[in-house]
N, CA, C and O atoms as a GROMACS GRO file, in nm:
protein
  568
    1UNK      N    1   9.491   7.828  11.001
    1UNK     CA    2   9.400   7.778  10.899
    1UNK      C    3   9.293   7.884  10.874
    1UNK      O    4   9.190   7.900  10.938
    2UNK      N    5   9.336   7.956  10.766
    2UNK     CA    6   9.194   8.072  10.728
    2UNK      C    7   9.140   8.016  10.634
    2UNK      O    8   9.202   7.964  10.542
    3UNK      N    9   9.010   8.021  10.647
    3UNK     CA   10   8.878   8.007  10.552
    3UNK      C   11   8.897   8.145  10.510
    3UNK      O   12   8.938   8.254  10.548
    4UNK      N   13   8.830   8.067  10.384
    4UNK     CA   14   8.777   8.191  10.232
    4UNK      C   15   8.654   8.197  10.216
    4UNK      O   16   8.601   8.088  10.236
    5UNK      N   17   8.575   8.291  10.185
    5UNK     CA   18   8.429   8.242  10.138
    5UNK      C   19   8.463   8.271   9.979
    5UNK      O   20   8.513   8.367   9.922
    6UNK      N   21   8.414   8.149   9.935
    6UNK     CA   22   8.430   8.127   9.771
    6UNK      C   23   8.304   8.112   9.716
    6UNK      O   24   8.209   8.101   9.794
    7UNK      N   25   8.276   8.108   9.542
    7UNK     CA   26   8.164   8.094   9.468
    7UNK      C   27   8.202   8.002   9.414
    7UNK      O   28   8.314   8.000   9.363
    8UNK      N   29   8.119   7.899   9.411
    8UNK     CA   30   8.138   7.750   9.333
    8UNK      C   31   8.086   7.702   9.221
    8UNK      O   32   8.037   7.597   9.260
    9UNK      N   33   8.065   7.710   9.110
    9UNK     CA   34   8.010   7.667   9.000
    9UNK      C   35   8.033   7.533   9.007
    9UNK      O   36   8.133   7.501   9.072
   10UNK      N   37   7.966   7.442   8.958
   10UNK     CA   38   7.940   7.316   8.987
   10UNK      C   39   7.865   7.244   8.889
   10UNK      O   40   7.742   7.243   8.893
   11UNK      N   41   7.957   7.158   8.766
   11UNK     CA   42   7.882   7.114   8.652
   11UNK      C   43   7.815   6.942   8.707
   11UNK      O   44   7.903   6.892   8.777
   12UNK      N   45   7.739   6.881   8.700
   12UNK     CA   46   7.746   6.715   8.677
   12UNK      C   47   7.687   6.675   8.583
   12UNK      O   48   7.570   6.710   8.564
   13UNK      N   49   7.766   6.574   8.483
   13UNK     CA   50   7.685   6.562   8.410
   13UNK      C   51   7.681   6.355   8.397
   13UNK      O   52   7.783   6.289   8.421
   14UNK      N   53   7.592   6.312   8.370
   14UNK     CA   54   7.556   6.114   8.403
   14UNK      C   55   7.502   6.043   8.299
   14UNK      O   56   7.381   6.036   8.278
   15UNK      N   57   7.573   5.998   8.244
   15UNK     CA   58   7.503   5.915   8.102
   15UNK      C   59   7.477   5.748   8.150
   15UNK      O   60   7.555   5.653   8.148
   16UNK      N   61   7.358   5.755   8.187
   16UNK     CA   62   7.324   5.620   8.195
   16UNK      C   63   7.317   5.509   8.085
   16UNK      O   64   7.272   5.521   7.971
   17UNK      N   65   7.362   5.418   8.132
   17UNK     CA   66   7.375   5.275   8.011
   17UNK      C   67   7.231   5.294   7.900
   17UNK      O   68   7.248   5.296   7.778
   18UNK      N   69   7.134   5.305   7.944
   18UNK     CA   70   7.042   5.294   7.857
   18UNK      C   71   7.028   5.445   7.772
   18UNK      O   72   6.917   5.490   7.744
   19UNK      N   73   7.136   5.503   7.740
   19UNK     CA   74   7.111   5.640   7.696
   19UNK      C   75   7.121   5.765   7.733
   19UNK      O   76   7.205   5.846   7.694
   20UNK      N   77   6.992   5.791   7.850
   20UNK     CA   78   6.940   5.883   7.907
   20UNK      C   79   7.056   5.979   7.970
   20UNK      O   80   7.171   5.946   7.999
   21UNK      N   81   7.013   6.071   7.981
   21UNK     CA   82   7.126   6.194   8.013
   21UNK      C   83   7.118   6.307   8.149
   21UNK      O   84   7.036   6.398   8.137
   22UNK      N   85   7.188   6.301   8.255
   22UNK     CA   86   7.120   6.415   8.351
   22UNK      C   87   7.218   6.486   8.333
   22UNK      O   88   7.326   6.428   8.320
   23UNK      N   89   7.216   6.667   8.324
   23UNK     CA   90   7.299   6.714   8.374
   23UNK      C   91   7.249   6.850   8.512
   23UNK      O   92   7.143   6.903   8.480
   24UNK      N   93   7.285   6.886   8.596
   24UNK     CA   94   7.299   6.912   8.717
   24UNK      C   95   7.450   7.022   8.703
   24UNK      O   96   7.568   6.989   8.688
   25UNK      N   97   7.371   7.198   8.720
   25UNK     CA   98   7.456   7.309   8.720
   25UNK      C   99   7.387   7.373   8.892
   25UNK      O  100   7.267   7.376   8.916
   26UNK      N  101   7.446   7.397   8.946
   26UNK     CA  102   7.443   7.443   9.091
   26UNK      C  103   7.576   7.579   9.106
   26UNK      O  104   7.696   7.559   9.090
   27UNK      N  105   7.524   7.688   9.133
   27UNK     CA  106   7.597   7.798   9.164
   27UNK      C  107   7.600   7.801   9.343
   27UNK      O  108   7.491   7.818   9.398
   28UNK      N  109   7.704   7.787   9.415
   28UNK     CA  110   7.668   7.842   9.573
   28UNK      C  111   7.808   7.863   9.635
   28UNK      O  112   7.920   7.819   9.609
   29UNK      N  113   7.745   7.970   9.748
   29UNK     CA  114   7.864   8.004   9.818
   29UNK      C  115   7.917   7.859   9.913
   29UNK      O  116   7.839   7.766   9.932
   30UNK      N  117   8.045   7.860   9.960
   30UNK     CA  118   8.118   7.771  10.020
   30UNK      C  119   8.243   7.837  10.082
   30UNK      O  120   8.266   7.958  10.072
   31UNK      N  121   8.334   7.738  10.157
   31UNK     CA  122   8.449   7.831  10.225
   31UNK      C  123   8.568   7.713  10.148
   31UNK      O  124   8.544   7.615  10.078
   32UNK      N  125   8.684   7.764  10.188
   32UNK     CA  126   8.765   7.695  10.138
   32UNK      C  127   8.890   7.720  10.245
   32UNK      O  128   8.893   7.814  10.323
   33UNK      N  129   8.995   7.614  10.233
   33UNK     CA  130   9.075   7.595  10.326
   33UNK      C  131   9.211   7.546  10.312
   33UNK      O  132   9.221   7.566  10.191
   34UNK      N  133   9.327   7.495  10.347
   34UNK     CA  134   9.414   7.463  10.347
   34UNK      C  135   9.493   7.396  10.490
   34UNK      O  136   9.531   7.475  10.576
   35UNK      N  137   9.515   7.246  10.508
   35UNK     CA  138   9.527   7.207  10.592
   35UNK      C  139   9.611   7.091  10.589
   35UNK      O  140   9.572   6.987  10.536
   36UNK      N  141   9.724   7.100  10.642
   36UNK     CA  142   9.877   6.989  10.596
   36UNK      C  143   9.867   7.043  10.407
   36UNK      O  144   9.864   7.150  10.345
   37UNK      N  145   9.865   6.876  10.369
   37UNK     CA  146   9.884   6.942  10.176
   37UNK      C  147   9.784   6.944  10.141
   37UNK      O  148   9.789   6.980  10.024
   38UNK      N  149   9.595   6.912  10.195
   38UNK     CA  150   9.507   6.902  10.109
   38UNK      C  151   9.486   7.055  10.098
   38UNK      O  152   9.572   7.139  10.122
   39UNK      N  153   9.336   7.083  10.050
   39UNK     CA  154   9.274   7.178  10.040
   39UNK      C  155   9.102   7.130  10.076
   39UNK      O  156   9.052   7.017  10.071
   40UNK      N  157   9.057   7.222  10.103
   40UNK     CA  158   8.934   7.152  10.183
   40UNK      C  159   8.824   7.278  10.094
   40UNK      O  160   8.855   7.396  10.076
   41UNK      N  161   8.724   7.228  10.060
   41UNK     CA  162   8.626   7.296  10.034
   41UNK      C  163   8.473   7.275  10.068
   41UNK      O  164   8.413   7.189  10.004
   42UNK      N  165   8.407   7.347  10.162
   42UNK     CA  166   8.325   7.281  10.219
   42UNK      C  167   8.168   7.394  10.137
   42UNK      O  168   8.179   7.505  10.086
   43UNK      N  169   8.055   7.321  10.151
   43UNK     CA  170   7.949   7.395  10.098
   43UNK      C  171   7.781   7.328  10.131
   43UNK      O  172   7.803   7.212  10.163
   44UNK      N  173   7.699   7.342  10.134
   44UNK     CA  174   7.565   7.308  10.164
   44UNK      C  175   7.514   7.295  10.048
   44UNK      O  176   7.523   7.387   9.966
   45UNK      N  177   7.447   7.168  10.018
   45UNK     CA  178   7.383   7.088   9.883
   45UNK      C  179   7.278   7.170   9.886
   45UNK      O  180   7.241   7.199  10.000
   46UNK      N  181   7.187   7.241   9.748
   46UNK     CA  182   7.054   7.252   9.768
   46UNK      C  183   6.999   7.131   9.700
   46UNK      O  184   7.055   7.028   9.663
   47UNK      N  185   6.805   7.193   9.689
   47UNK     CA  186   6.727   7.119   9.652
   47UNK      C  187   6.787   7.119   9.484
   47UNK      O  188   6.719   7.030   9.433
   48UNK      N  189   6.847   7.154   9.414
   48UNK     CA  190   6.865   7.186   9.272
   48UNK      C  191   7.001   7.020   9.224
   48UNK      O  192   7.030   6.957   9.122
   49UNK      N  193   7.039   7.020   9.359
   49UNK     CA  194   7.154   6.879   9.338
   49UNK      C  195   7.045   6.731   9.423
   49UNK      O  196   7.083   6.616   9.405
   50UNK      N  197   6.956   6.750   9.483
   50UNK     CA  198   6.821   6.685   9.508
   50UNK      C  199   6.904   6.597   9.666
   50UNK      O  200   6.887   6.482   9.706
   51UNK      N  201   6.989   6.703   9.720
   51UNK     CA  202   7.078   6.664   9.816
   51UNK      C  203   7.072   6.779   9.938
   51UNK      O  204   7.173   6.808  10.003
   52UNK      N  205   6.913   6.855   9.965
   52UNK     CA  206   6.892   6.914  10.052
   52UNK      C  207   6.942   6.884  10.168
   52UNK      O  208   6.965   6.763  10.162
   53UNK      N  209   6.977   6.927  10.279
   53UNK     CA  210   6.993   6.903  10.410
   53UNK      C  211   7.137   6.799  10.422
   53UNK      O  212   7.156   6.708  10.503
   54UNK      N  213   7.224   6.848  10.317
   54UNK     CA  214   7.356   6.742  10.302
   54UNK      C  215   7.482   6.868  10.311
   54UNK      O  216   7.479   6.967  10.238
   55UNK      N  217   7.556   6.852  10.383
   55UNK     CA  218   7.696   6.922  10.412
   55UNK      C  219   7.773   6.854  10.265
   55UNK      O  220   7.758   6.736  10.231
   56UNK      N  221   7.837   6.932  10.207
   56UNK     CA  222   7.934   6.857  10.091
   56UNK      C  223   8.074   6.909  10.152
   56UNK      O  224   8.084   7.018  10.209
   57UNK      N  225   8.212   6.796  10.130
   57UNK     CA  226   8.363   6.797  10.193
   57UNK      C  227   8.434   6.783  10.062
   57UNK      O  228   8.414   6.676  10.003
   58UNK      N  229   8.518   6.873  10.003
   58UNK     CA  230   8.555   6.818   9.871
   58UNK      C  231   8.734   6.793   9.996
   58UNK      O  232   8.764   6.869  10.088
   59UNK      N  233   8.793   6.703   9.963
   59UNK     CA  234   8.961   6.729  10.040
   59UNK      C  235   9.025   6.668   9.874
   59UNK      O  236   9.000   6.570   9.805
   60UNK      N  237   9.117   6.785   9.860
   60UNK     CA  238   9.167   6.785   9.709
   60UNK      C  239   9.336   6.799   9.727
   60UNK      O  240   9.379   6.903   9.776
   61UNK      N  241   9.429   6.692   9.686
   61UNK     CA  242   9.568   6.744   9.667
   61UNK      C  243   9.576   6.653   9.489
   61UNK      O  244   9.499   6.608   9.404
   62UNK      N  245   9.706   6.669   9.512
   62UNK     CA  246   9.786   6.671   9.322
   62UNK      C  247   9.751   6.534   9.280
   62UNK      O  248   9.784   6.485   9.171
   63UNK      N  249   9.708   6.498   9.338
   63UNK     CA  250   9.676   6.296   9.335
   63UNK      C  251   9.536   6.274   9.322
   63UNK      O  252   9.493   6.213   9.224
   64UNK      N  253   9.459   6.318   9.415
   64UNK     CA  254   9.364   6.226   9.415
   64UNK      C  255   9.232   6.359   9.521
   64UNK      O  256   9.265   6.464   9.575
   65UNK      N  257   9.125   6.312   9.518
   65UNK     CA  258   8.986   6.406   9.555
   65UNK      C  259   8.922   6.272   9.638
   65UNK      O  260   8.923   6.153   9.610
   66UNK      N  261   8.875   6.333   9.734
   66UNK     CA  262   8.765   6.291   9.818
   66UNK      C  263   8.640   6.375   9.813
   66UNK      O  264   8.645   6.496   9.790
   67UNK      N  265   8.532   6.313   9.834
   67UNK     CA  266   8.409   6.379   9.826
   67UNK      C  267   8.319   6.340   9.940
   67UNK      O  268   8.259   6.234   9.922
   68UNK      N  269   8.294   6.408  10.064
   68UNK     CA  270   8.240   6.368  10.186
   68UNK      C  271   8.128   6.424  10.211
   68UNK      O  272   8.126   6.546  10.224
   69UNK      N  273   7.975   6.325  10.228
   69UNK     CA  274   7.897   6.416  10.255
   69UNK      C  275   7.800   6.349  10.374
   69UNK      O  276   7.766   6.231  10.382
   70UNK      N  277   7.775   6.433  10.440
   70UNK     CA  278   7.664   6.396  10.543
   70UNK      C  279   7.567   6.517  10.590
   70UNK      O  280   7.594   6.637  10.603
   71UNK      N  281   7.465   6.459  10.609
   71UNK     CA  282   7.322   6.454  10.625
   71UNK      C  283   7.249   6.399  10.569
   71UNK      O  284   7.266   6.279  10.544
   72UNK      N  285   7.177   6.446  10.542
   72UNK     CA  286   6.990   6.343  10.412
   72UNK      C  287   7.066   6.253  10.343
   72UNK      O  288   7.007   6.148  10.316
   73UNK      N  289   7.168   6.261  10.310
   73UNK     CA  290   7.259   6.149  10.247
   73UNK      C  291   7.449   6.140  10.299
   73UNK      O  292   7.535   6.228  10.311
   74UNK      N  293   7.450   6.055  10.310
   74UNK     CA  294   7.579   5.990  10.378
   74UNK      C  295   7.637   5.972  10.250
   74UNK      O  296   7.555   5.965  10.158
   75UNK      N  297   7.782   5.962  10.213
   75UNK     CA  298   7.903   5.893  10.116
   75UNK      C  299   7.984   5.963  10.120
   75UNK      O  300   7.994   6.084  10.139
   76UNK      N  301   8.092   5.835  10.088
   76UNK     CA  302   8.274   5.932  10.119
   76UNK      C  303   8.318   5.856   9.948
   76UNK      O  304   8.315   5.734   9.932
   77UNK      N  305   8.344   5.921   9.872
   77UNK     CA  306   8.381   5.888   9.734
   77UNK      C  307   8.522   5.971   9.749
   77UNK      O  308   8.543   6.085   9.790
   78UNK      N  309   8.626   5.845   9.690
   78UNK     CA  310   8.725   5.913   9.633
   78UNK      C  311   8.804   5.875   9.478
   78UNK      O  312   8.825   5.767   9.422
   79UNK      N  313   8.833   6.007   9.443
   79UNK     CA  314   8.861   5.963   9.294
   79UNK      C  315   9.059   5.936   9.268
   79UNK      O  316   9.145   5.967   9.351
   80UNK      N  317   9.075   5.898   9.185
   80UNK     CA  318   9.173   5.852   9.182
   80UNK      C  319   9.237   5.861   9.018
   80UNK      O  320   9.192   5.763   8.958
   81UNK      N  321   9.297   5.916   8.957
   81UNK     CA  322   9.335   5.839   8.814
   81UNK      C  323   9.377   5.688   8.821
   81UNK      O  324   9.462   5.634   8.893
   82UNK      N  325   9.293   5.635   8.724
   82UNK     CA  326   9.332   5.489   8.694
   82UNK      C  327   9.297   5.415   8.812
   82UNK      O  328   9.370   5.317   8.828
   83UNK      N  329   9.220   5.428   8.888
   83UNK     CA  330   9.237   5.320   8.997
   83UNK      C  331   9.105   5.327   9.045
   83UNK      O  332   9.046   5.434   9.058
   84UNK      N  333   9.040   5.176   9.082
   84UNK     CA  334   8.874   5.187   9.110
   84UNK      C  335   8.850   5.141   9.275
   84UNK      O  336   8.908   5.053   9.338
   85UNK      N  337   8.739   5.238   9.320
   85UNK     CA  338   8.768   5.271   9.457
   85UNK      C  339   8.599   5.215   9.492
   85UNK      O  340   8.503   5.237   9.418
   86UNK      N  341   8.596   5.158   9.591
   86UNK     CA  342   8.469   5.030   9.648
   86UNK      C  343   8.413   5.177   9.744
   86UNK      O  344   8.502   5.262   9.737
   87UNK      N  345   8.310   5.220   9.817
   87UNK     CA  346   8.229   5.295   9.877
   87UNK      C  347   8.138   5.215   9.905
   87UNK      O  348   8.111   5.116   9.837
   88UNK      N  349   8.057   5.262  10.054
   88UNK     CA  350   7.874   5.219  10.092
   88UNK      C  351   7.832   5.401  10.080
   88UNK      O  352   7.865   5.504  10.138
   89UNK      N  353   7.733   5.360   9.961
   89UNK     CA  354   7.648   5.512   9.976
   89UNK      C  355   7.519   5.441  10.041
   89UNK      O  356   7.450   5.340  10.022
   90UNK      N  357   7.527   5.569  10.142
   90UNK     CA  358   7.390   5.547  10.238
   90UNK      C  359   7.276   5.636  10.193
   90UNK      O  360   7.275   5.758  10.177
   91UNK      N  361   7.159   5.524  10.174
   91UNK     CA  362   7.036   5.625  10.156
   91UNK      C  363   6.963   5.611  10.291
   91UNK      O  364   7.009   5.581  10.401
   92UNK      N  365   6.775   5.656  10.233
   92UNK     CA  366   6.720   5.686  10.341
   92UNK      C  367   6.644   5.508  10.353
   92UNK      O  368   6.578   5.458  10.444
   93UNK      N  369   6.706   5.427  10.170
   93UNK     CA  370   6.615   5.317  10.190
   93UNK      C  371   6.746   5.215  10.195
   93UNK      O  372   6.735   5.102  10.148
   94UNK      N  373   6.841   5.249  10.240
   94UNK     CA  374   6.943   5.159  10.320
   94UNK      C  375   7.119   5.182  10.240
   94UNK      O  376   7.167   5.281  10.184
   95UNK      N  377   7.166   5.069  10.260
   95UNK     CA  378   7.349   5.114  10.238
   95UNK      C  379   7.355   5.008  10.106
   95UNK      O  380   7.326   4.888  10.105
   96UNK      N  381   7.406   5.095   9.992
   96UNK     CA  382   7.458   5.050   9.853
   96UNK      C  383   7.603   5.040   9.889
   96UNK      O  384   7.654   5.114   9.973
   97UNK      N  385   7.697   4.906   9.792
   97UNK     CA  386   7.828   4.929   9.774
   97UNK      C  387   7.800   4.969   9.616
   97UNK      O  388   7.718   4.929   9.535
   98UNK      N  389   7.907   5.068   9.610
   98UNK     CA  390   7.929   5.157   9.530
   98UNK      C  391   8.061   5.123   9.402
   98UNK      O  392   8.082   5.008   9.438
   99UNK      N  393   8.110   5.134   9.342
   99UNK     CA  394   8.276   5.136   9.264
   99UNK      C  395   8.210   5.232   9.176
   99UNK      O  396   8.100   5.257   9.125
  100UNK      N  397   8.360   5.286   9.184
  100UNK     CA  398   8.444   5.432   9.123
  100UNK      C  399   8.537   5.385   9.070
  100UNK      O  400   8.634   5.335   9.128
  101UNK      N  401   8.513   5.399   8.911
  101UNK     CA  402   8.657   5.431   8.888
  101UNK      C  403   8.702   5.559   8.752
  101UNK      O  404   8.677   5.576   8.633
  102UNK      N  405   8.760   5.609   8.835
  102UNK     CA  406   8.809   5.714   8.791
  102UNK      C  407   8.928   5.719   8.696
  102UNK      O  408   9.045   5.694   8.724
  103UNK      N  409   8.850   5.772   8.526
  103UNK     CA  410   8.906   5.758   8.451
  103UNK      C  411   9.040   5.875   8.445
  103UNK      O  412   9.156   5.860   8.408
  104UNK      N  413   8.968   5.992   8.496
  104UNK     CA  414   9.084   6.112   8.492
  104UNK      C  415   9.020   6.213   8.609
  104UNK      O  416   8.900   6.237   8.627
  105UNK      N  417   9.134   6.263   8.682
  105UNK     CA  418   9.134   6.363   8.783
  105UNK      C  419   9.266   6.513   8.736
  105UNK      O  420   9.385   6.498   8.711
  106UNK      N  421   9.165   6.677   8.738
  106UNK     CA  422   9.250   6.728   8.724
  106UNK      C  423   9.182   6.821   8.763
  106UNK      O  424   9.062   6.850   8.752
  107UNK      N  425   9.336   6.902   8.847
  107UNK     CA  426   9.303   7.009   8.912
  107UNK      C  427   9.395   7.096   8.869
  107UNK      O  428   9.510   7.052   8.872
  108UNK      N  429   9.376   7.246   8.817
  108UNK     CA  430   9.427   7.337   8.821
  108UNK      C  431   9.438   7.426   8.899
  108UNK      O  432   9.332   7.445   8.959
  109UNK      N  433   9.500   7.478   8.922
  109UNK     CA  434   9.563   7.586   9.073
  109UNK      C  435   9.624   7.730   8.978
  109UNK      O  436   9.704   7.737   8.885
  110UNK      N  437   9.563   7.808   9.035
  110UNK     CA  438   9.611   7.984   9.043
  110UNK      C  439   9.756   7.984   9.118
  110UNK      O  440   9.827   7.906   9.181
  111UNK      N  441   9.757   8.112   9.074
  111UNK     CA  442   9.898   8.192   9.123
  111UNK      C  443   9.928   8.193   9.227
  111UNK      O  444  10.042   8.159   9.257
  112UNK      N  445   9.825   8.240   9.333
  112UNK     CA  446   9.837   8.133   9.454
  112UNK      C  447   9.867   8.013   9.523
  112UNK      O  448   9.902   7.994   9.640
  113UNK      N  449   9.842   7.916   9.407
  113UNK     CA  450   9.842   7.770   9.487
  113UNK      C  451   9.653   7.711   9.516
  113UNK      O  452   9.623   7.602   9.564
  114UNK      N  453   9.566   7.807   9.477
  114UNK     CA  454   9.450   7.774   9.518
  114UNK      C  455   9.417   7.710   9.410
  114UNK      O  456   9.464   7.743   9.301
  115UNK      N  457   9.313   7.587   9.426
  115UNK     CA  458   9.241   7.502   9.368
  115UNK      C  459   9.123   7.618   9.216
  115UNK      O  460   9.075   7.726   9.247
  116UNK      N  461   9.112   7.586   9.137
  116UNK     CA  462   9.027   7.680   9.075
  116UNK      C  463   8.952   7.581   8.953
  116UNK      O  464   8.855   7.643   8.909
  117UNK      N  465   8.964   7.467   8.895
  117UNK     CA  466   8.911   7.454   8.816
  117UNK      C  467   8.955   7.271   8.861
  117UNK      O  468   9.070   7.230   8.877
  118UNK      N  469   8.856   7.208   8.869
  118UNK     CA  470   8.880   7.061   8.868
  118UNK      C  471   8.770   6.999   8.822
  118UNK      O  472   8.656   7.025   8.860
  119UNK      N  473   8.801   6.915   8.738
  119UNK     CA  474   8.771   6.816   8.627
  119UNK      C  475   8.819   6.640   8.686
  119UNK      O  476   8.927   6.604   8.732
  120UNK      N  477   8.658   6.536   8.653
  120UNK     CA  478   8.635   6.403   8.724
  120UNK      C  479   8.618   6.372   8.604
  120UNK      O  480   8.570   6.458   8.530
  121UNK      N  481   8.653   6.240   8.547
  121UNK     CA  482   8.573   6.175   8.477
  121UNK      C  483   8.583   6.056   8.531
  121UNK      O  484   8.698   6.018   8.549
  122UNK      N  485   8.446   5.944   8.580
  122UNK     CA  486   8.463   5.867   8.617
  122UNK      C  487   8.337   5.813   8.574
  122UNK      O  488   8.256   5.879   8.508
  123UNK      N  489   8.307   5.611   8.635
  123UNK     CA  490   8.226   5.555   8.597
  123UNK      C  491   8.199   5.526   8.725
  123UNK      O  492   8.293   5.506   8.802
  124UNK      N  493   8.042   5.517   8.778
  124UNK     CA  494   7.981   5.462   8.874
  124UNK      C  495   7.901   5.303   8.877
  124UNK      O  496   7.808   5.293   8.796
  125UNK      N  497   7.930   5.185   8.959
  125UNK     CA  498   7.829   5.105   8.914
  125UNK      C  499   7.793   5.056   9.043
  125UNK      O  500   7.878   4.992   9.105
  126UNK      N  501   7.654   5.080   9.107
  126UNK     CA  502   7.609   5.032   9.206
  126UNK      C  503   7.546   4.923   9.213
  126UNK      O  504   7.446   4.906   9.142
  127UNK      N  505   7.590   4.826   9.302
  127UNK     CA  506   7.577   4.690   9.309
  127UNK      C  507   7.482   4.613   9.179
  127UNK      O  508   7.362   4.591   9.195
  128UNK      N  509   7.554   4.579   9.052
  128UNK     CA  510   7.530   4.595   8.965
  128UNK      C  511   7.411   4.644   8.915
  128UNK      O  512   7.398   4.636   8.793
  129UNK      N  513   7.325   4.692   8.977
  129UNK     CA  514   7.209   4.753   8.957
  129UNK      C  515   7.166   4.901   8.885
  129UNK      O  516   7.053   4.937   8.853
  130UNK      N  517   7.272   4.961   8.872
  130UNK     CA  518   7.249   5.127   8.781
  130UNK      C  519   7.455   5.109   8.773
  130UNK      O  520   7.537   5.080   8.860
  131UNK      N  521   7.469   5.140   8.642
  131UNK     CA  522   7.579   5.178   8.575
  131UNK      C  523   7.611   5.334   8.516
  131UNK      O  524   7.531   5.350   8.424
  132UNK      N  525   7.683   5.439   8.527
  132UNK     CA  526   7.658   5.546   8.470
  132UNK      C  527   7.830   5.619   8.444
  132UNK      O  528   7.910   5.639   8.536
  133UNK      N  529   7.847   5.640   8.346
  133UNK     CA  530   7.983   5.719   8.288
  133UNK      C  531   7.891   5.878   8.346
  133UNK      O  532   7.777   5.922   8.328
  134UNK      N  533   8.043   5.937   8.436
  134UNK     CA  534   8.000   6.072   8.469
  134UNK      C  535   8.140   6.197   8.470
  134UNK      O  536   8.261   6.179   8.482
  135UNK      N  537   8.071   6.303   8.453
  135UNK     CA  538   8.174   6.458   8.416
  135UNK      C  539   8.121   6.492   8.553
  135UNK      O  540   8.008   6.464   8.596
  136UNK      N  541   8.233   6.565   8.627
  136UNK     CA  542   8.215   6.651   8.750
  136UNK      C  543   8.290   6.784   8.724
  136UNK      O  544   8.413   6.779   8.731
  137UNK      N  545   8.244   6.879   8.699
  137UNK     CA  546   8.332   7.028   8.707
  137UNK      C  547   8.320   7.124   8.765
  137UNK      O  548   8.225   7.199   8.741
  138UNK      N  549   8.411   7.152   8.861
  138UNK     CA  550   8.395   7.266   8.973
  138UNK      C  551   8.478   7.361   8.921
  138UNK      O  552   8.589   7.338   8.875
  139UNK      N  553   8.398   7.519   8.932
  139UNK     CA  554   8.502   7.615   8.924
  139UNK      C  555   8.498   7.714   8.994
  139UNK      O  556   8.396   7.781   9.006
  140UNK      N  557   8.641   7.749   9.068
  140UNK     CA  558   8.616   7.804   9.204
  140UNK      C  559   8.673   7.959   9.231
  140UNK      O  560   8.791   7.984   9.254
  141UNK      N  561   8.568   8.057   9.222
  141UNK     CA  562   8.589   8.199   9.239
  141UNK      C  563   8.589   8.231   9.357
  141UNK      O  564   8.511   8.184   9.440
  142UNK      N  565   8.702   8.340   9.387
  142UNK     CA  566   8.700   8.382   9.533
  142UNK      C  567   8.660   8.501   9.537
  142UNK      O  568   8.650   8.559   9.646
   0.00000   0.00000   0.00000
């Protein structure tokens, strides 16, 4: 199992029900991996994703993405085409259940076989309390 050190471009973008719009661009180094069929990409949140002191786990095959993070914030999100997935995101002011559902998942892969460009579109709604349609785009230079 060799690690890569990779450059991650990292789009998010969150349209909340009432309008309002965040989007969230983060450039950082990370390693990347290969282990049975996933692919593993691991990286350190800054203050710019407001997820300081958080390890980020992307585990990515032809199906489906997980998103694992711990420290200052805890959650294991996984996306899925077509299919809506229940989570507890942990804060610092206690544990939300979460649903995902993920309208589209796509990953493109290099000549290699390496992960390089993956695209989320999904909807978040935490315990009916905040609703938000969201874009996730990673693009991954080695």
């Amino acid at each position: 199992m060799e690690k890569k050190k990779i450059w991650l471009s990292i789009t998010g973008r969150t349209k909340h029900r009432e309008g309002m719009e965040d989007v969230i661009e983060l450039v950082t180094q990370g390693e990347l991996y290969r282990k049975s069929n996933s692919d593993y990409i691991i990286y350190d949140e800054t203050e710019v994703s407001g997820l300081e002191g958080t390890t980020t786990t992307l585990e990515i095959d032809r199906q489906k993405m997980s998103i694992m993070r711990l420290g200052s914030t805890n959650s294991h999100m996984t996306f899925e085409t077509g299919k809506k997935k229940f989570n507890t995101y942990t804060t610092p002011y206690g544990d939300m259940v979460m649903s995902i559902y993920t309208r589209n998942l796509a990953v493109d892969y290099d000549k290699d076989d390496q992960p390089v460009d993956i695209r989320v579109d999904y909807n978040v709604e935490i315990q009916g309390l905040m609703e938000t349609t969201n874009e996730l785009n990673i693009h991954v230079k080695q």
